[in-house]
VOVEXSE-204092 format. One record per residue (C-alpha): residue number from 1; residue in three letters; x, y, z. Coordinates in Angstrom, 3 decimals. Each point is the difference from the previous one (the first is absolute). Example, Ala and Ser with C-alpha at 12.3 -4.5 7.8 and 13.67 -1.06 7.14 Angstrom:
// VOVEXSE-204092
{i->1	aa->ALA	xx->12.300	yy->-4.500	zz->7.800}
{i->2	aa->SER	xx->1.370	yy->3.440	zz->-0.660}
// end
This chain:
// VOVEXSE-204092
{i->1	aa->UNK	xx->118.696	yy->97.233	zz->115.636}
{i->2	aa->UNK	xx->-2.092	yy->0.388	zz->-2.896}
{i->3	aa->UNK	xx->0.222	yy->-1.469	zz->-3.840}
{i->4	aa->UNK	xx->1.580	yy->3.500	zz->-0.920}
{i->5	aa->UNK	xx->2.581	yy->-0.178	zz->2.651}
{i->6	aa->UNK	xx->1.061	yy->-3.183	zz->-1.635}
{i->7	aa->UNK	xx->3.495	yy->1.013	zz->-1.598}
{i->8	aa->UNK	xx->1.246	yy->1.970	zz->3.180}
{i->9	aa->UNK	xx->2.612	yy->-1.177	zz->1.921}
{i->10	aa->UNK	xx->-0.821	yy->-0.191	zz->3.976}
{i->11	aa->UNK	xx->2.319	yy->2.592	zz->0.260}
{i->12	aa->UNK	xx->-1.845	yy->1.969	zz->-2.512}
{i->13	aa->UNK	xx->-2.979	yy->-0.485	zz->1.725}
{i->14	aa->UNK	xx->0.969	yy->1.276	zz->3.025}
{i->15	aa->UNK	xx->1.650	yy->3.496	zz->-1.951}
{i->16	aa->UNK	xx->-3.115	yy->0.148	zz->-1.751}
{i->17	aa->UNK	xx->-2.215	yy->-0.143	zz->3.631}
{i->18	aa->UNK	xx->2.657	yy->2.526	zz->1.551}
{i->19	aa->UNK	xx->0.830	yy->2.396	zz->-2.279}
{i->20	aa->UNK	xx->-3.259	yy->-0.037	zz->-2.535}
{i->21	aa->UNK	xx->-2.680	yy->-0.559	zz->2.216}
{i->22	aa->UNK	xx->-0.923	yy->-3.394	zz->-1.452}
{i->23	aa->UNK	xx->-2.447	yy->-1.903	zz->1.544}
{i->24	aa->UNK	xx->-1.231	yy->-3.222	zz->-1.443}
{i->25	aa->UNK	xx->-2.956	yy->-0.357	zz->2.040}
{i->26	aa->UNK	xx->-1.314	yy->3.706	zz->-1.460}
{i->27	aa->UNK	xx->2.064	yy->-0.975	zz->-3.350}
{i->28	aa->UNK	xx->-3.308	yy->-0.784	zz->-2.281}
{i->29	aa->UNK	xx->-1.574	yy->3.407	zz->2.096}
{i->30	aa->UNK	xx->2.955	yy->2.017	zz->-1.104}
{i->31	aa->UNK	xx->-0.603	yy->-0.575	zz->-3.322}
{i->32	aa->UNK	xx->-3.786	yy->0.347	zz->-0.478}
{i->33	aa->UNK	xx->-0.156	yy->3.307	zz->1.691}
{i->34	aa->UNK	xx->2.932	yy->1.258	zz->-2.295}
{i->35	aa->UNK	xx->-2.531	yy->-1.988	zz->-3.144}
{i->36	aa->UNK	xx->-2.955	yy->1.962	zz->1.065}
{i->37	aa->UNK	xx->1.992	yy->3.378	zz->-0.711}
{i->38	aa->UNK	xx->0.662	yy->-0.600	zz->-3.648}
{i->39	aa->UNK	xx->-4.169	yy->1.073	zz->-0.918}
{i->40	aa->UNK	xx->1.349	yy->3.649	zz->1.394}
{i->41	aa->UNK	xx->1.307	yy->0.420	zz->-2.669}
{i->42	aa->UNK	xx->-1.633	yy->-0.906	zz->-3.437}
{i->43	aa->UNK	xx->2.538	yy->1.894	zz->-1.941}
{i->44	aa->UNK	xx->2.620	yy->-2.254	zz->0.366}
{i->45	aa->UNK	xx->-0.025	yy->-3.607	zz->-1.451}
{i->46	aa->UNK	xx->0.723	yy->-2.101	zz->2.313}
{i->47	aa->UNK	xx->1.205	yy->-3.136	zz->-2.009}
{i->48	aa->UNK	xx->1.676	yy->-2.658	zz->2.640}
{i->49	aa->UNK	xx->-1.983	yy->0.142	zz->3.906}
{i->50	aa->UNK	xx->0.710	yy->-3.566	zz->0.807}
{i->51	aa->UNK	xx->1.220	yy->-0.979	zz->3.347}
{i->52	aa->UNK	xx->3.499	yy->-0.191	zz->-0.546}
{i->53	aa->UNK	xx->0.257	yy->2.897	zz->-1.855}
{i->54	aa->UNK	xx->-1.428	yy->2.394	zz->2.230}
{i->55	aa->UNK	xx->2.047	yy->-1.776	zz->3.115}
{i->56	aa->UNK	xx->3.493	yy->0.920	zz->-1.984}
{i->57	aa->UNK	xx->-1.760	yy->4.098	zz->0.399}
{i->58	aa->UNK	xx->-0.945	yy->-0.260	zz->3.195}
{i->59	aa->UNK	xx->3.767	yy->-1.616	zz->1.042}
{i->60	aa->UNK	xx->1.216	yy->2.653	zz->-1.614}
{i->61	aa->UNK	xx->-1.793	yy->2.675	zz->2.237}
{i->62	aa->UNK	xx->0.074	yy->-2.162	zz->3.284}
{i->63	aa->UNK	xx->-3.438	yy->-0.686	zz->-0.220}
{i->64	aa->UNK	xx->-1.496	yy->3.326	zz->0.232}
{i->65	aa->UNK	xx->-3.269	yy->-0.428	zz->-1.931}
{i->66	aa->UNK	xx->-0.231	yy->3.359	zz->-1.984}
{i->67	aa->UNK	xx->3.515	yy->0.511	zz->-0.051}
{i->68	aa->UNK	xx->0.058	yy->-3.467	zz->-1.766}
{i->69	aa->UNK	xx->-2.907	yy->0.915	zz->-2.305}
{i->70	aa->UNK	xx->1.273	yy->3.238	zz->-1.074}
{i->71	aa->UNK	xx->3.489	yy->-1.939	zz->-1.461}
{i->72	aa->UNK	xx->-2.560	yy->-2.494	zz->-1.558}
{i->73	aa->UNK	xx->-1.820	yy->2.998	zz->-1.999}
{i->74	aa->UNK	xx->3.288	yy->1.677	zz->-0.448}
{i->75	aa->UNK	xx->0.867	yy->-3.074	zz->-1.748}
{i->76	aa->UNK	xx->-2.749	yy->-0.182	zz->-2.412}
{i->77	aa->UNK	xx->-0.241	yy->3.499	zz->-0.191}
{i->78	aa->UNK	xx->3.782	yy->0.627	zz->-1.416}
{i->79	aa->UNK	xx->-0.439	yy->-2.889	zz->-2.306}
{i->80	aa->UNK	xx->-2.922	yy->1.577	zz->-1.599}
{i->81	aa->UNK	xx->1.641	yy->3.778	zz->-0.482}
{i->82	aa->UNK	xx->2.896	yy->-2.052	zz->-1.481}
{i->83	aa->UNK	xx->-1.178	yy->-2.522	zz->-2.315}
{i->84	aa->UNK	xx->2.386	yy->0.176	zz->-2.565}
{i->85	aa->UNK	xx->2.028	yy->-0.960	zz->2.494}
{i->86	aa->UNK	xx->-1.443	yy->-3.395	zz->1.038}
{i->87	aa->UNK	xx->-1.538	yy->-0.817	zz->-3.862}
{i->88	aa->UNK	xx->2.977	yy->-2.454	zz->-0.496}
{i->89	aa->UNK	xx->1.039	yy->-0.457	zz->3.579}
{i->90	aa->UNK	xx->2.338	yy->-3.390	zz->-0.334}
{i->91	aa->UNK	xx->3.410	yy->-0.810	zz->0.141}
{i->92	aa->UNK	xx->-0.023	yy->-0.991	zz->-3.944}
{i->93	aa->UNK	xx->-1.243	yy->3.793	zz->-0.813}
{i->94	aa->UNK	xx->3.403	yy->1.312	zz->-1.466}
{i->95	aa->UNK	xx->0.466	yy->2.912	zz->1.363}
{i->96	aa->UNK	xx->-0.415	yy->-1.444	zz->3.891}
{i->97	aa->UNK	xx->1.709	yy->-2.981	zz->-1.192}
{i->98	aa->UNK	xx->3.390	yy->1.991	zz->-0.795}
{i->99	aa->UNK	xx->-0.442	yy->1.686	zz->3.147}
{i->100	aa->UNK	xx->0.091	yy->-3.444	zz->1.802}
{i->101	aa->UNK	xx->2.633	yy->-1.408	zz->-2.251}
{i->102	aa->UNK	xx->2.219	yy->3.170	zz->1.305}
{i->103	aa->UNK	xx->-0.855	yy->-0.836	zz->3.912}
{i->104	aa->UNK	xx->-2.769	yy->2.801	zz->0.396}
{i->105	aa->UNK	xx->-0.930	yy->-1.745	zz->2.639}
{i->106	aa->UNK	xx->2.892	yy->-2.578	zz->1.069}
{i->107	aa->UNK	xx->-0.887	yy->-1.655	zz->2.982}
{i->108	aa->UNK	xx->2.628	yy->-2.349	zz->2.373}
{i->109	aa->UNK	xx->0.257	yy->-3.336	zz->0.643}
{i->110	aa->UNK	xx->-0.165	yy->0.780	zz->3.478}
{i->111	aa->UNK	xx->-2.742	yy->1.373	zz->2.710}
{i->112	aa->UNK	xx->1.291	yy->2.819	zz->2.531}
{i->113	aa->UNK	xx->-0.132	yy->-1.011	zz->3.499}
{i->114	aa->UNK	xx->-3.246	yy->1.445	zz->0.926}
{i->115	aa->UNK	xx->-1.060	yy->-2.630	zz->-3.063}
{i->116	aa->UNK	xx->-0.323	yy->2.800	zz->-2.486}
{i->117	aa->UNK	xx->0.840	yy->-0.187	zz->-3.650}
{i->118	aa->UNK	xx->2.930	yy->1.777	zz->-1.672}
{i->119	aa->UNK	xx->-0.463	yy->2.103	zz->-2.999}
{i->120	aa->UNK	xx->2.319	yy->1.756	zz->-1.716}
{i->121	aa->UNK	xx->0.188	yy->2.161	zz->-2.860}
{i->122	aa->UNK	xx->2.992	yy->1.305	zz->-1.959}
{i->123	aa->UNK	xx->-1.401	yy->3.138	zz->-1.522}
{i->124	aa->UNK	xx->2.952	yy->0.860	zz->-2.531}
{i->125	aa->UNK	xx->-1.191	yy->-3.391	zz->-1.763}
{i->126	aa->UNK	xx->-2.724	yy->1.673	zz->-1.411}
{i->127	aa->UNK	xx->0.466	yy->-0.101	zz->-3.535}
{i->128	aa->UNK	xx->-2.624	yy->3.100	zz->-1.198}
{i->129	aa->UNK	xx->0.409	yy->-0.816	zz->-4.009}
{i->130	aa->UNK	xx->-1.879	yy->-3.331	zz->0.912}
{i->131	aa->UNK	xx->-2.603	yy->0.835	zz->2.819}
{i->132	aa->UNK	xx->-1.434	yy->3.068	zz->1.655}
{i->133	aa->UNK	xx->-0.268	yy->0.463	zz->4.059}
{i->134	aa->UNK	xx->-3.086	yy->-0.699	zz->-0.469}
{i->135	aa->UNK	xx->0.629	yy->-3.561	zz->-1.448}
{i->136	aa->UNK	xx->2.542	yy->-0.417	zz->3.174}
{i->137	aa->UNK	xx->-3.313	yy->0.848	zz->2.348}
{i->138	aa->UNK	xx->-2.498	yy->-2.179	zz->-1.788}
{i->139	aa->UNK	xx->3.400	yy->-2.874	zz->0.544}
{i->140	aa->UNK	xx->0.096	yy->0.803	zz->3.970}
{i->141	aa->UNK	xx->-4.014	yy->-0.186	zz->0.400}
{i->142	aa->UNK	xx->-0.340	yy->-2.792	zz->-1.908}
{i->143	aa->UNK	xx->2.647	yy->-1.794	zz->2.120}
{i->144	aa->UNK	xx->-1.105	yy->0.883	zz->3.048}
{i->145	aa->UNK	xx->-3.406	yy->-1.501	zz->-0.724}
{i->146	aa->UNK	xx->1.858	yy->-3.313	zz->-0.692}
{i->147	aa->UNK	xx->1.877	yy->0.226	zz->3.327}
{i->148	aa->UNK	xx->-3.116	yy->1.410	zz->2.239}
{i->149	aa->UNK	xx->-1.391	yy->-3.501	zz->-0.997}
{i->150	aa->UNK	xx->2.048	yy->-1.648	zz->2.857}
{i->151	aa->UNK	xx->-1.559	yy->0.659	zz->3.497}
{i->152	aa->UNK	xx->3.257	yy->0.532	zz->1.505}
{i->153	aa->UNK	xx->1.068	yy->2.381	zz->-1.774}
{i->154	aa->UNK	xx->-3.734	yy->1.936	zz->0.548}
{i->155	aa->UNK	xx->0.805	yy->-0.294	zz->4.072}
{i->156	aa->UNK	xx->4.021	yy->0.633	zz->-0.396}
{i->157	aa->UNK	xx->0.295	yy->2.338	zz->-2.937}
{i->158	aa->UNK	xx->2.650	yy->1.353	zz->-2.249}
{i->159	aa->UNK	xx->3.163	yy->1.753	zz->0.066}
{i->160	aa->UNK	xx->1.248	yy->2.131	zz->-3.175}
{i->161	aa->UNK	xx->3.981	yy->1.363	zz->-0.399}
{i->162	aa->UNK	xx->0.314	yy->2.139	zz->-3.315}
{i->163	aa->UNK	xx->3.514	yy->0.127	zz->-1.461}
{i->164	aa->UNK	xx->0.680	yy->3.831	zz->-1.408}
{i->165	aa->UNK	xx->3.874	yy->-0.967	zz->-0.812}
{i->166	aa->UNK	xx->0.317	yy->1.400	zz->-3.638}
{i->167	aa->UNK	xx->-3.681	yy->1.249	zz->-0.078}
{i->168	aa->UNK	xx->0.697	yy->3.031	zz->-2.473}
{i->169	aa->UNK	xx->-1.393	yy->3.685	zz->-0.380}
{i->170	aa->UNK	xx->-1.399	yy->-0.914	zz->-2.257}
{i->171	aa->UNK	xx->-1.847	yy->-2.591	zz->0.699}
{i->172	aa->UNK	xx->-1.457	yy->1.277	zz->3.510}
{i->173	aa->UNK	xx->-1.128	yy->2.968	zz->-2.034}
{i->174	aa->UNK	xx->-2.707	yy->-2.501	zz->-1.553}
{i->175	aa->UNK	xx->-1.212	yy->-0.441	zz->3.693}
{i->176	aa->UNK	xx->-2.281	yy->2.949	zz->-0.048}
{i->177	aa->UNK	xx->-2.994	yy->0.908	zz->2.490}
{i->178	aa->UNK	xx->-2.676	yy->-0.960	zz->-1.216}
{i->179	aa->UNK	xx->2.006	yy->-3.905	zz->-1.317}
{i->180	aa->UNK	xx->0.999	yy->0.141	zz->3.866}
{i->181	aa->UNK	xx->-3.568	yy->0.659	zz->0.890}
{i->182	aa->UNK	xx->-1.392	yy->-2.720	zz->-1.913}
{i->183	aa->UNK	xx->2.624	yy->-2.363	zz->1.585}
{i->184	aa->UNK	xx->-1.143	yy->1.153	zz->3.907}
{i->185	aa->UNK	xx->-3.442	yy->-0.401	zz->-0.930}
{i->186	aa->UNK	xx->0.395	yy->-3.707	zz->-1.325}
{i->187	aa->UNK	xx->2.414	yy->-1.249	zz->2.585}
{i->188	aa->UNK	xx->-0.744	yy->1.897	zz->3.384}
{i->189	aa->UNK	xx->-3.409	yy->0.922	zz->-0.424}
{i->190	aa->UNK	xx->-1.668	yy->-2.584	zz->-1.963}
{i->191	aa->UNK	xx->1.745	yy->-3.096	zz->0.501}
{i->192	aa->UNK	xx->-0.533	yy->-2.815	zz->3.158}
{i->193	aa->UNK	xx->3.692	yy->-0.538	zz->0.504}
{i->194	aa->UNK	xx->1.782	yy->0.948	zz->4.001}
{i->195	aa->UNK	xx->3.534	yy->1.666	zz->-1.351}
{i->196	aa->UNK	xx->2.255	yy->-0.475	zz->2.963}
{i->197	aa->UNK	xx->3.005	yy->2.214	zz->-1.797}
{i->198	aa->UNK	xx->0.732	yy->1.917	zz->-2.880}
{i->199	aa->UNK	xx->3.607	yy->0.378	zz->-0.373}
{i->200	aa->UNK	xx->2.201	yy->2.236	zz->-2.319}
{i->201	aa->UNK	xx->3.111	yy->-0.918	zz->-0.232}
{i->202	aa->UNK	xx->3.207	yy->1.437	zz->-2.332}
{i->203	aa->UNK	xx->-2.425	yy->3.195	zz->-0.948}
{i->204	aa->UNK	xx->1.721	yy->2.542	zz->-1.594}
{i->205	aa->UNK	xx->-1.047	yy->3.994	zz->1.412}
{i->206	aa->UNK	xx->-3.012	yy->0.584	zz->-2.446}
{i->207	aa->UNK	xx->-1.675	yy->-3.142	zz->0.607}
{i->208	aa->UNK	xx->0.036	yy->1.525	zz->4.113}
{i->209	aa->UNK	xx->-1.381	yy->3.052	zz->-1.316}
{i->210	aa->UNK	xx->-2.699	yy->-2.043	zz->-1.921}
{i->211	aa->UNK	xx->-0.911	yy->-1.584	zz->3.365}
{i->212	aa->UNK	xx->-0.386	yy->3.841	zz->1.112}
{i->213	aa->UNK	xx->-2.890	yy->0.769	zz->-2.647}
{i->214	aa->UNK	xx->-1.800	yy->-3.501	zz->0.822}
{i->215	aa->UNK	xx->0.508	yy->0.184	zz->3.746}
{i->216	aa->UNK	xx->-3.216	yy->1.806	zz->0.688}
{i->217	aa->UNK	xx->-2.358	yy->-2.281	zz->-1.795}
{i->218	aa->UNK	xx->1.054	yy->-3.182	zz->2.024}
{i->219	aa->UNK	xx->-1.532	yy->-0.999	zz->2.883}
{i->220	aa->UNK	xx->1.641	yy->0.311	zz->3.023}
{i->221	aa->UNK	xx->-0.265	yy->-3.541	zz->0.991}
{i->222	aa->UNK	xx->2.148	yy->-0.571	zz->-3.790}
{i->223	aa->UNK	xx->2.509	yy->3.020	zz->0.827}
{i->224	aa->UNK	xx->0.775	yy->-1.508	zz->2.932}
{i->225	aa->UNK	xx->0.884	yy->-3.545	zz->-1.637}
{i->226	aa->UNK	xx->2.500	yy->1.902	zz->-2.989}
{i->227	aa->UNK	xx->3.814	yy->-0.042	zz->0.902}
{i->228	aa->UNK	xx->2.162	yy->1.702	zz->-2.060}
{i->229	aa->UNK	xx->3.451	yy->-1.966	zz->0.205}
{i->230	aa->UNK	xx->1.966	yy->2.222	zz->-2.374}
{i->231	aa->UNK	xx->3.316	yy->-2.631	zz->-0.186}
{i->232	aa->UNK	xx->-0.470	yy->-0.803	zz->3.546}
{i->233	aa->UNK	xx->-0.510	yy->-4.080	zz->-0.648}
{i->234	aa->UNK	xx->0.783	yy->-0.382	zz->3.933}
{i->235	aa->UNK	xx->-2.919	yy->1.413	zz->0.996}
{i->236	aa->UNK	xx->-2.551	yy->-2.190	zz->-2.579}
{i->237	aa->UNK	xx->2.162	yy->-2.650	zz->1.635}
{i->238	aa->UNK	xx->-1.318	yy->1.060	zz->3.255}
{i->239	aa->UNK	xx->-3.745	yy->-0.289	zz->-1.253}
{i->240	aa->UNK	xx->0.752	yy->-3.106	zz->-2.713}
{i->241	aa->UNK	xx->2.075	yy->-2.292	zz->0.887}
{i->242	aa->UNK	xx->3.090	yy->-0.554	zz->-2.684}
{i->243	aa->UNK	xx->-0.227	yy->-3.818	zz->-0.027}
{i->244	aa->UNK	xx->-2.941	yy->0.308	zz->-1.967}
{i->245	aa->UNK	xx->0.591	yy->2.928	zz->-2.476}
{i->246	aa->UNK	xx->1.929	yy->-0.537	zz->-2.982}
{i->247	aa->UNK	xx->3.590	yy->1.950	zz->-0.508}
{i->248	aa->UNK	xx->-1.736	yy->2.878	zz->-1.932}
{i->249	aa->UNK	xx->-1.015	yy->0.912	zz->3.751}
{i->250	aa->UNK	xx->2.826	yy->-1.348	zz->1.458}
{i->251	aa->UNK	xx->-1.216	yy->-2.700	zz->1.216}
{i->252	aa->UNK	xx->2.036	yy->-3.692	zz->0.281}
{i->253	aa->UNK	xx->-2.536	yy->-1.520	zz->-2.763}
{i->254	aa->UNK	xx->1.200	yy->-0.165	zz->-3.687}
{i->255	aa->UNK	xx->-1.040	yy->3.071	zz->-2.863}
{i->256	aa->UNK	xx->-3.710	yy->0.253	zz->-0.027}
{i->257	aa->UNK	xx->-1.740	yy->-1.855	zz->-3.546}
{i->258	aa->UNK	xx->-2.301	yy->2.470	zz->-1.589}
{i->259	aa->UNK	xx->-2.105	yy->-2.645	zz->-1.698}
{i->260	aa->UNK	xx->-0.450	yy->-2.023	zz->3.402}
{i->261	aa->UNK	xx->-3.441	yy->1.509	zz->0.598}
{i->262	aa->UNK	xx->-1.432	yy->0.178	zz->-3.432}
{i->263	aa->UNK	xx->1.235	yy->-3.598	zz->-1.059}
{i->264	aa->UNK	xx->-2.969	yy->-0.849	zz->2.834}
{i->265	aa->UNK	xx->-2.588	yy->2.190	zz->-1.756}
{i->266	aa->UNK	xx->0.920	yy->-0.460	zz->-3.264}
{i->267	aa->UNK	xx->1.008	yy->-3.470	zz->-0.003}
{i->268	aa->UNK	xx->1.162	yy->-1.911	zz->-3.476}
{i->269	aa->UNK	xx->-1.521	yy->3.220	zz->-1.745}
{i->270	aa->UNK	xx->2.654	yy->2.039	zz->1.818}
{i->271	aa->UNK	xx->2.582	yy->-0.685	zz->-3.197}
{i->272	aa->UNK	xx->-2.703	yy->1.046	zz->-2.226}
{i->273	aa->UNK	xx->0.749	yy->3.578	zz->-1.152}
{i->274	aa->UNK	xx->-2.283	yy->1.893	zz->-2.206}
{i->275	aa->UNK	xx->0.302	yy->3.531	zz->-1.283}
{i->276	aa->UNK	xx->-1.626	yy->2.371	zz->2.117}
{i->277	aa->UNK	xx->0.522	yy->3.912	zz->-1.294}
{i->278	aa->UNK	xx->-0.028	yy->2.467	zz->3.350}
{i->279	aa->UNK	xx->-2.137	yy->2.848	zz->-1.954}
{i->280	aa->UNK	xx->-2.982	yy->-2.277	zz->-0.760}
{i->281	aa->UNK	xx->-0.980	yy->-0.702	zz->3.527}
{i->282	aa->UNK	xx->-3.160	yy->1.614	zz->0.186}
{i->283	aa->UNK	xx->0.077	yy->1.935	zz->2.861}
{i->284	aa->UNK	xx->2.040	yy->2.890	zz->-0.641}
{i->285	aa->UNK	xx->2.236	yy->1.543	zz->3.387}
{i->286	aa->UNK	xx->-2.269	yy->3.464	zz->-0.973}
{i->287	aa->UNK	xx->-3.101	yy->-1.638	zz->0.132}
{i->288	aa->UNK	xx->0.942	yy->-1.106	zz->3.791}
{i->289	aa->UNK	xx->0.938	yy->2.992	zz->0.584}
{i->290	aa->UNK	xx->-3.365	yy->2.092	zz->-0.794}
{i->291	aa->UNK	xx->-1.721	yy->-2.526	zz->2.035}
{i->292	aa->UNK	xx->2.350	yy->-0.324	zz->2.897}
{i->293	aa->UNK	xx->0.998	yy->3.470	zz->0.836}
{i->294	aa->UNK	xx->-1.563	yy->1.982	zz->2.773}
{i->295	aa->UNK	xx->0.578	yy->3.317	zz->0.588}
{i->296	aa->UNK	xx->2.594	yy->-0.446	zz->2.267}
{i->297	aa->UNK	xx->2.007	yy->-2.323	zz->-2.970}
{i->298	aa->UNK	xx->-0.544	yy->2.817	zz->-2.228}
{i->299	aa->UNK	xx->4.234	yy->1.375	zz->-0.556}
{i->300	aa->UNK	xx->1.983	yy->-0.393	zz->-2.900}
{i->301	aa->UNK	xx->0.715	yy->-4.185	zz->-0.538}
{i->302	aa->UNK	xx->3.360	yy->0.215	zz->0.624}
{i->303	aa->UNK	xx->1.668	yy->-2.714	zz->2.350}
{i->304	aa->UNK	xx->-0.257	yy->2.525	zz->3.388}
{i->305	aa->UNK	xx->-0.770	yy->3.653	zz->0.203}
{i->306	aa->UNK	xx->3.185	yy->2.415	zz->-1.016}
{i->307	aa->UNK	xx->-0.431	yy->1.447	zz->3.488}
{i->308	aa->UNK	xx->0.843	yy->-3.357	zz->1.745}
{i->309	aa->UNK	xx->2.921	yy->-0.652	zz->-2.515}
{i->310	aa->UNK	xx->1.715	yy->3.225	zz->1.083}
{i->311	aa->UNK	xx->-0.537	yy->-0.946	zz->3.627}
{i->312	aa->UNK	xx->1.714	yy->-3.534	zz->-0.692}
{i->313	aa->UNK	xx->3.944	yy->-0.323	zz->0.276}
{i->314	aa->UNK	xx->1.107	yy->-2.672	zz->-2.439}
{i->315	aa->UNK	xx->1.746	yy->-1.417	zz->3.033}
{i->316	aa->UNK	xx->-3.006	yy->-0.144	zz->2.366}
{i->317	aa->UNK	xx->-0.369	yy->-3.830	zz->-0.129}
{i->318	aa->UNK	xx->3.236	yy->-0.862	zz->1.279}
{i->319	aa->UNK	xx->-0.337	yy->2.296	zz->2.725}
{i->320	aa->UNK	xx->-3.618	yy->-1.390	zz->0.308}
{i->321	aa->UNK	xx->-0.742	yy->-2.411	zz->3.163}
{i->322	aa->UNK	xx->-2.363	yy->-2.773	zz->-0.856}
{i->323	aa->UNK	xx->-3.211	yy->0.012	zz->1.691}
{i->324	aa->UNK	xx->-0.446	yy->-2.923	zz->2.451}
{i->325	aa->UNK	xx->-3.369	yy->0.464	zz->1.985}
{i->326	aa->UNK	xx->-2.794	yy->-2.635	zz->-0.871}
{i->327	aa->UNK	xx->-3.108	yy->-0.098	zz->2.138}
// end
């Protein structure tokens, strides 16, 4: 075992062998060759290629070398088409901090059996007079580079169940393509986390159809890891265990605190309020837009096509049987 094996559990270290490929005798190896990539492309700056942080990359695509390099300069690369998104990227920045403050992301007390961590979001908490979607992105990212931190979690990854109970019309008709887009891009294709399961639970019928319009720009690796629930708790419960979710999910653990993960960010500054007025952030949803949309996104920015809302019965999701494959 090597100094960057250091905070993995022998169990870890033995998932990490099986399922990633890791190999500490090639571990310094793996990491060079994936190094000696980053001059391919000059384009991109490149601002962290120390050990440990290409090892969290190459975890993340079971040590294939270009695969590895590829999320490393899709990284870099989304960070420079979005500055404005990362030009006050920290928990204190008021628009992510009301976001966190509101549980965008929450995160449990308590690791899955496979040693994964919980997150859960409650989407009809979004309050959109006091942040933007975008401000509830920068919030996730910027979490998820505090949590990547912790080797574990690099080998074990995450686990994410979004709460749609109460989630209006008119909220989901802020969830547009090209917002969607921007979202996929930062979290699927740019980002060195393993997602174990995205699950969708309580979803009312035009959040399903939503899923139809954004199906065919996920991976199939990530379509295969979404279950859609609908009010079927029993089978999350089959996935999750219920001794460690909270009652929202019915689970046997007491009502879920919003403020439980961004009291750990934010600290004694998470009591601090300050003003922060939605319209001056300075990267406007229709600037995102006319960068983010190909062709393909090109339709009118309603929440889902008209076409698909015809084809949807208001009733589908409690006919709808939850999808429990995971490979």
């Amino acid at each position: 075992m090597t100094h960057l094996q250091a905070g993995l559990s022998p169990e870890t270290l033995e998932k990490a062998r099986l399922e990633l490929n890791e190999n500490p005798d090639t571990l310094h190896q793996d990491i060079q060759e994936v190094r000696d990539m980053v001059i391919t492309r000059p384009d991109i700056g490149f601002l962290r290629t120390d050990d440990a942080f290409i090892l969290r990359f190459l975890r993340a695509r079971k040590f294939h070398h270009f695969e590895a390099f590829r999320l490393l300069a899709q990284y870099f690369e989304y960070r420079q088409q979005n500055l404005d998104m990362f030009k006050s990227f920290k928990a204190t920045d008021p628009g992510i901090k009301q976001a966190l403050k509101d549980g965008f992301p929450g995160g449990l007390a308590n690791l899955d059996h496979y040693g994964r961590k919980i997150l859960v979001l409650f989407a009809a908490n979004w309050d959109q007079s006091r942040y933007t979607l975008v401000d509830i992105l920068r919030a996730i990212l910027l979490s998820l580079e505090a949590m990547i931190e912790d080797p574990e979690l690099q080998v074990n990854g995450f686990v994410l169940i979004i709460d749609w109970s109460n989630f209006t019309f008119k909220q989901a008709s802020k969830l547009t393509p090209s917002m969607l887009r921007l979202a996929i891009e930062g979290l699927q294709d740019s980002f060195p986390a393993r997602f174990g399961g995205i699950h969708f639970v309580n979803q009312p019928w035009y959040i399903h159809a939503l899923y139809t319009v954004i199906r065919p720009f996920l991976k199939e690796k990530t379509r295969k890891r979404i279950f859609l629930h609908g009010n079927n708790l029993n089978s999350l419960h089959q996935l999750i265990h219920p001794e460690i979710l909270p009652s929202e999910f019915g689970g046997m653990l007491p009502p879920y605190d919003m403020g439980t993960w961004a009291r750990t960010l934010l600290d004694h500054e998470y009591d601090d309020d300050s003003e922060y007025n939605v319209d001056s952030y300075s990267m406007p949803v229709k600037e995102v837009e006319k960068e983010l949309s190909p062709k393909s996104m090109k339709r009118s920015q309603s929440v889902v096509d008209p076409a698909v809302l015809k084809r949807m019965d208001k009733n589908e999701e409690e006919n709808m049987q939850p999808l429990l494959s995971l490979d």
